[in-house]
C-alpha positions as CSV (number, residue, x, y, z in Angstrom):
1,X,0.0,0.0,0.0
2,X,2.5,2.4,-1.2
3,X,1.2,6.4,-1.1
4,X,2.1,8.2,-3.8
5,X,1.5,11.8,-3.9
6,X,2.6,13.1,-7.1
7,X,-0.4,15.0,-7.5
8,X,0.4,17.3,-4.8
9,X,2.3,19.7,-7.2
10,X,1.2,23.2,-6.8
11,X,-0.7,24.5,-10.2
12,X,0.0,28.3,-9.7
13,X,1.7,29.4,-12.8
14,X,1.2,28.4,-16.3
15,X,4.8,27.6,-16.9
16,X,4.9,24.9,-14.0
17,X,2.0,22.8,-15.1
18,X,3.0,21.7,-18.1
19,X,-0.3,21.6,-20.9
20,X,-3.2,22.3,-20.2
21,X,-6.9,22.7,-22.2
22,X,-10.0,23.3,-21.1
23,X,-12.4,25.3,-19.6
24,X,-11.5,28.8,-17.3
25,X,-13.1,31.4,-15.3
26,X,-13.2,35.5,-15.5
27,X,-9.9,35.5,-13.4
28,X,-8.1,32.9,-16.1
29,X,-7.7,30.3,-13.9
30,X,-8.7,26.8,-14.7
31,X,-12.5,25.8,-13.6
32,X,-14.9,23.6,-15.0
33,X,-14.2,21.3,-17.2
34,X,-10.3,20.3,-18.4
35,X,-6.8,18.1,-19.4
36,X,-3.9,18.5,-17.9
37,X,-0.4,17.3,-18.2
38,X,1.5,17.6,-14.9
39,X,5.6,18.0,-15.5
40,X,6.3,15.0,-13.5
41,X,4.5,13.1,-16.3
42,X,1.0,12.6,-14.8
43,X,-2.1,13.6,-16.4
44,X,-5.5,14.6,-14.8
45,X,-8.4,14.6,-16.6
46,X,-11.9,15.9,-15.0
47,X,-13.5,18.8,-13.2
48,X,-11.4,22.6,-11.8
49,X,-12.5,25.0,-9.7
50,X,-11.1,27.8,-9.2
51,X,-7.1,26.4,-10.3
52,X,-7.5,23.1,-8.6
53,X,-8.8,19.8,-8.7
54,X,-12.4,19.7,-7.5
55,X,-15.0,17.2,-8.2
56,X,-14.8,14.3,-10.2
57,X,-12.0,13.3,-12.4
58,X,-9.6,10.8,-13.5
59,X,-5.6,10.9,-12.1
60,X,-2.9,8.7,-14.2
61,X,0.1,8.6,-12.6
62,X,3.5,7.9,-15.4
63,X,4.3,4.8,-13.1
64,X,1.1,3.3,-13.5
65,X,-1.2,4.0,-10.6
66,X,-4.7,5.5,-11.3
67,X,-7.2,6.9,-9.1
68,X,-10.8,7.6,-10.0
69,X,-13.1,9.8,-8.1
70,X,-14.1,13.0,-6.3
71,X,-11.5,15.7,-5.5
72,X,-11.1,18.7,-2.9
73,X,-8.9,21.0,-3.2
74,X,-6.2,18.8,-5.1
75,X,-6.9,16.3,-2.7
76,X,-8.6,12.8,-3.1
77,X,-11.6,13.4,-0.9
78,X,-15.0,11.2,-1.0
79,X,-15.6,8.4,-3.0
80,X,-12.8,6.9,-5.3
81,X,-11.3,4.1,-6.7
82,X,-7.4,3.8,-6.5
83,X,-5.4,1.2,-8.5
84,X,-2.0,1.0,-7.1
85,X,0.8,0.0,-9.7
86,X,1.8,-3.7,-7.9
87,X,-2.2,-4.9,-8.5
88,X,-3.5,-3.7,-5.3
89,X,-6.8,-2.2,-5.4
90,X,-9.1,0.1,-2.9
91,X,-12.7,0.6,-3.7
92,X,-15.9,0.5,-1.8
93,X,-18.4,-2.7,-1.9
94,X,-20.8,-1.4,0.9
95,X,-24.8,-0.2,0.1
96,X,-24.4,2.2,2.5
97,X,-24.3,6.1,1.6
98,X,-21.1,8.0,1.9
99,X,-19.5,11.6,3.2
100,X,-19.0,14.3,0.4
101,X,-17.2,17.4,1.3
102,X,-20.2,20.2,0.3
103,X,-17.8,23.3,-1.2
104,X,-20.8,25.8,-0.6
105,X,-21.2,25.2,3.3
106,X,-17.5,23.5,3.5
107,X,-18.9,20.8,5.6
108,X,-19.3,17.2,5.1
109,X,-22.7,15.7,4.2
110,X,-23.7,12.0,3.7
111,X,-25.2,11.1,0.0
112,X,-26.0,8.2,-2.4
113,X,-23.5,5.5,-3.3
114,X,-21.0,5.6,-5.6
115,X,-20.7,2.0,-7.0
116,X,-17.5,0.4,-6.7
117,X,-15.8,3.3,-5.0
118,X,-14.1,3.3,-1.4
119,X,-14.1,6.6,0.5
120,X,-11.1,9.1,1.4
121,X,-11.0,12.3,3.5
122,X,-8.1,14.6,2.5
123,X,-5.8,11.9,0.0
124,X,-6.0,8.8,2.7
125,X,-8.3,6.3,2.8
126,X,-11.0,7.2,5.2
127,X,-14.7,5.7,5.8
128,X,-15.8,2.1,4.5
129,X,-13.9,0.3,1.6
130,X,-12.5,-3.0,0.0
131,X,-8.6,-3.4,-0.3
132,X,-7.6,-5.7,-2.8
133,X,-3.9,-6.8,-1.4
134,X,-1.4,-8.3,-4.4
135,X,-1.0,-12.0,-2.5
136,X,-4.8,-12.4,-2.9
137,X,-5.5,-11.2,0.6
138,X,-8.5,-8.6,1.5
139,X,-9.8,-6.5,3.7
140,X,-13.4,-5.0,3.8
141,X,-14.5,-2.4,6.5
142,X,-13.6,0.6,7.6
143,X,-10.4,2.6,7.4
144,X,-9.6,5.9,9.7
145,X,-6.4,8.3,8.3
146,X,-5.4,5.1,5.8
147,X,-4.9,2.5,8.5
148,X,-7.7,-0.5,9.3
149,X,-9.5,1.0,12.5
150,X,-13.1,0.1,13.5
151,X,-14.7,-3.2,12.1
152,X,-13.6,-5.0,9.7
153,X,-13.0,-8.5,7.9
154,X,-9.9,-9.8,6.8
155,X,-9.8,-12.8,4.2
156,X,-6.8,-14.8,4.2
157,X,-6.2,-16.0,0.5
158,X,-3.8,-19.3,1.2
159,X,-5.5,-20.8,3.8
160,X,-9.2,-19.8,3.6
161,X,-9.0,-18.2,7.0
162,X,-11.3,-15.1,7.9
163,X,-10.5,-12.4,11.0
164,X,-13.7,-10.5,11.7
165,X,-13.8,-8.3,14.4
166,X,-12.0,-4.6,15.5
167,X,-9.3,-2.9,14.7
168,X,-6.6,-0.2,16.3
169,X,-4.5,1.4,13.6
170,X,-3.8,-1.2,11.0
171,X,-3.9,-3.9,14.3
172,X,-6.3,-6.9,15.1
173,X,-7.6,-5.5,18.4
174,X,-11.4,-6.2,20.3
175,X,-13.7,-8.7,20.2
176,X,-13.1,-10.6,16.9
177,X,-14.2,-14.6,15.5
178,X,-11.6,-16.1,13.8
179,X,-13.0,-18.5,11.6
180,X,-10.5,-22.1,10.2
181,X,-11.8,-24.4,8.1
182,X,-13.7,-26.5,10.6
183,X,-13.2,-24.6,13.8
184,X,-13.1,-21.1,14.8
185,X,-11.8,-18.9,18.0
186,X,-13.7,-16.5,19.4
187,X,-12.2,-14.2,21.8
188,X,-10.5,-10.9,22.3
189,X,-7.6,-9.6,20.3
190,X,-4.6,-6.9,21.4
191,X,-2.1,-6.3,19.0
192,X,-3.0,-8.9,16.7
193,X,-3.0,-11.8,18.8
194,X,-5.9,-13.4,21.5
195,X,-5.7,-13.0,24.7
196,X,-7.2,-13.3,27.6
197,X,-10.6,-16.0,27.9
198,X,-11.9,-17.4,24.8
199,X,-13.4,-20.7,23.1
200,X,-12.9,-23.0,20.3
201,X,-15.8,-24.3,18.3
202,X,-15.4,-26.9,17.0
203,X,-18.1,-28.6,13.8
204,X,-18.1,-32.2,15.5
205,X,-20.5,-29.8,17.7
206,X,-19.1,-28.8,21.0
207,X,-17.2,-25.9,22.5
208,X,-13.7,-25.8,24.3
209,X,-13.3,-23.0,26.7
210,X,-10.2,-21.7,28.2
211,X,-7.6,-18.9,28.3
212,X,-4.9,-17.2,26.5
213,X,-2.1,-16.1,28.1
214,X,1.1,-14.7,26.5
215,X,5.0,-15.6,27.7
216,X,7.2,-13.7,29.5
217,X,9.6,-11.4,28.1
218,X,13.3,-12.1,29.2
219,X,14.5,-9.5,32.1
220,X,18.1,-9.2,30.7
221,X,17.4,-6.9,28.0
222,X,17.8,-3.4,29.4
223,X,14.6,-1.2,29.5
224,X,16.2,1.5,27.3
225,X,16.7,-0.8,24.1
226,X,13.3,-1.0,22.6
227,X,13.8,-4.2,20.1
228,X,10.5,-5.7,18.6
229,X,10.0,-9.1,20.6
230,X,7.3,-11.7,18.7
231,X,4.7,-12.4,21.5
232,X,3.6,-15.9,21.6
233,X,0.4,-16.6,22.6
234,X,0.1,-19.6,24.7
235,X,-3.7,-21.5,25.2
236,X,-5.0,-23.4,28.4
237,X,-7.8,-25.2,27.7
238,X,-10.4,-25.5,30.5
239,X,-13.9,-27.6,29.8
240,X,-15.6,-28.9,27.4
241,X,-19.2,-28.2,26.7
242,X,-22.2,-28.4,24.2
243,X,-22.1,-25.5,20.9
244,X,-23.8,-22.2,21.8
245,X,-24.5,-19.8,19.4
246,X,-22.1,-16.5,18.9
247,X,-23.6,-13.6,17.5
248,X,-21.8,-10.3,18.3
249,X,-24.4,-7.3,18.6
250,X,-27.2,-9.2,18.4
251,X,-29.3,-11.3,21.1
252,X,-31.0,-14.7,20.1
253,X,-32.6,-17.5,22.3
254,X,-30.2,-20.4,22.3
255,X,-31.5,-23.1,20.8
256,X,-32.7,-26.5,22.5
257,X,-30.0,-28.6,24.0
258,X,-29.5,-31.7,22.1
259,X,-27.5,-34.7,23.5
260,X,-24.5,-35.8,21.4
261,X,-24.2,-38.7,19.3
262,X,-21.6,-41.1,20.4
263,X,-19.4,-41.0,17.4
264,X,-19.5,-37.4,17.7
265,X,-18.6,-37.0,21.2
266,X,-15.0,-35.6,21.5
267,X,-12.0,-38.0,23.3
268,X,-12.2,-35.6,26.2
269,X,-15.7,-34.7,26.9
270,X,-17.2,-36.4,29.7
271,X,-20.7,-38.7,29.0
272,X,-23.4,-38.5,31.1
273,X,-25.7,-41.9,31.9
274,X,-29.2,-42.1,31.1
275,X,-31.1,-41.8,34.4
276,X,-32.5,-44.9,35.5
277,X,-36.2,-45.6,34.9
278,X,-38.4,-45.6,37.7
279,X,-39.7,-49.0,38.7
280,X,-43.0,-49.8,37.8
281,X,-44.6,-52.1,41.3
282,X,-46.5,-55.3,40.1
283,X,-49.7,-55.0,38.8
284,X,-49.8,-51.2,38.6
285,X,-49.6,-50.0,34.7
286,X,-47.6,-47.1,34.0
287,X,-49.2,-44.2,32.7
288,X,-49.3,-44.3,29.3
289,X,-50.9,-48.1,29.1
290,X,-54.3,-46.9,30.9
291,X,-56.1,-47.1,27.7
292,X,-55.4,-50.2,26.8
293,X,-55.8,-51.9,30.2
294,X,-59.8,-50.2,30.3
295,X,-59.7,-51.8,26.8
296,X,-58.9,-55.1,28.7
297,X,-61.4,-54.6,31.6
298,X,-64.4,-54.0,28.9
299,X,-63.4,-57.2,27.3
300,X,-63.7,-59.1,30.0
301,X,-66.4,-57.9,31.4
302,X,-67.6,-58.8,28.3
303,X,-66.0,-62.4,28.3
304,X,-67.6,-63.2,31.8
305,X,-71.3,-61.7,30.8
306,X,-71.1,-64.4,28.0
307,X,-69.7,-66.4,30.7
308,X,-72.9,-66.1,32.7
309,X,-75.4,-66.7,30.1
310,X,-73.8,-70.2,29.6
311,X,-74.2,-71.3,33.3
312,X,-77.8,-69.9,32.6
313,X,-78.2,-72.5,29.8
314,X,-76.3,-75.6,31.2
315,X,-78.5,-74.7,34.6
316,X,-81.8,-74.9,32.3
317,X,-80.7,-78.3,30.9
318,X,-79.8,-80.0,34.0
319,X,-83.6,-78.8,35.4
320,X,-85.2,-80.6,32.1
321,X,-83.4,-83.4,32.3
322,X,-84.2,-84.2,36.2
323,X,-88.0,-83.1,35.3
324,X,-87.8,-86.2,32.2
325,X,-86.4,-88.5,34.9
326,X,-88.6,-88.0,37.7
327,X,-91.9,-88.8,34.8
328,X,-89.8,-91.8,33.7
329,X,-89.9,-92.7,37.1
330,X,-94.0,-92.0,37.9
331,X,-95.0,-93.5,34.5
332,X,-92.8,-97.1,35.6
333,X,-94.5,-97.1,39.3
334,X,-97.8,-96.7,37.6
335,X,-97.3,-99.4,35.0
336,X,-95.9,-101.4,38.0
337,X,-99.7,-100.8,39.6
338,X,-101.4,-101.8,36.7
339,X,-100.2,-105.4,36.7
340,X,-100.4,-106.1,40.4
């Protein structure tokens, strides 16, 4: 991200500014419309007022950078696109409306969007916008005097790996997620690295919680030498428990706990037994079996009505046949009579 400010040439005679044509004002200065051909080589092409860049125009720089957008004052200042001569690009991806320096009331209002174009305040990148680094890397969010500061996402190109959280001048710093392939770390940042209590989530569905803590600097060095040491962060894992849902800025009912399947259950998590059923005494159904059990009692209330009804019958027989024997009997003795 190289600045180049070759454009900051002063335009106050004709001799210094090389060519140019287009449109002037009463006083002969250069406003409205116009070309220009700087004497370092560059070339501007766009709107003047008053001697110096001001609106929109187009600035080609001889080593191959262009920028393309509003101007104050000579300065890059609102929305612009700037193509930086190793491949690196800034420009603006964001709906949302940006500042434009009002030359009437010389203060800064908010209007529509300029497609594709980032936002600067006074030739640095300043506002919301997209930067397009050269290794594949980018960074979307937003940008304070040309440094990352405020929210923003970084995309790492080799390894698929996203930051998105704050920033402190150019420096991962705040409450951030960054996301891996199949786990992430959410945490806190300072200076670009975690520190501090965090948690891993991991996809198999559970959470490891735990610390980051970062090592001791050696006491030899004396105070007065300042040399850049690389803090190492080191992690001290804690528990284990079930995947809650992270969402920065925005408060949602967790969902309903679900138990793990074995096979997902991580090698250090801790399984809990069932509890033990409650035992059921003899002859008393649980709950949930009392309609089939009155189905049962009806059926055999039914079974010993029918039950009945056959006693009934085999009662009625056994009276016939005692009434049959007992006239068997009286028509013998009288027959008996008859011959004596």
């Amino acid at each position: 991200m190289s600045d180049l400010g070759s454009e900051e040439f002063e335009e106050e005679a004709e001799n210094d500014l090389g060519e140019y044509e287009g449109e002037r004002n009463a006083a002969g200065e250069r406003h409205g419309h116009g070309r220009a051909r700087l004497p370092n080589g560059d070339t501007y092409e766009g709107e003047y007022a008053n001697g110096l860049r001001n609106g929109r125009g187009t600035y080609r720089f001889k080593n191959g950078a262009r920028y393309i957008g509003e101007f104050f004052e000579n300065k890059k200042h609102g929305q612009g696109i700037f193509m930086y001569p190793d491949g690196s690009k800034y420009e603006d991806l964001s709906p949302s409306p940006y500042t434009k320096w009002n030359t009437v009331s010389r203060t800064t209002v908010r209007c529509g969007r300029t497609s594709g174009a980032g936002e600067w305040v006074a030739d640095q990148r300043h506002g919301n916008g997209i930067y397009y680094y050269v290794n594949g890397d980018t960074y979307t969010g937003e940008w304070l005097s040309h440094y990352r500061h405020g929210q923003g996402t970084y995309l790492y190109a080799e390894t698929g790996s996203k930051y998105v959280g704050g920033w402190v001048n150019g420096q991962q710093e705040g409450a951030a997620e960054l996301i891996h392939l199949k786990h992430r770390y959410q945490g806190k940042f300072v200076n670009g690295n975690p520190i501090g209590r965090g948690k891993y989530v991991f996809d198999i569905g559970c959470e490891q919680h735990g610390e980051y803590t970062h090592l001791d600097q050696d006491k030899g060095e004396e105070e007065e030498e300042e040399e850049s040491v690389s803090i190492i962060p080191k992690w001290k894992a804690k528990n284990i428990t079930k995947l809650t849902l992270w969402t920065p800025g925005v408060e949602k009912p967790p969902p309903p706990e679900e138990p793990l399947a074995a096979e997902e259950m991580p090698a250090t998590a801790v399984t809990e037994e069932p509890p033990a059923e409650e035992p059921v005494e003899v002859g008393e159904p649980p709950a949930e079996a009392t309609e089939p059990i009155e189905e049962l009692s009806s059926l055999k209330e039914g079974e010993e009505e029918e039950e009945g009804g056959k006693d009934d019958q085999v009662d009625q027989v056994n009276t016939s046949l005692e009434e049959k024997e007992e006239e068997s009997k009286e028509s013998e003795e009288a027959e008996t009579n008859k011959e004596e």
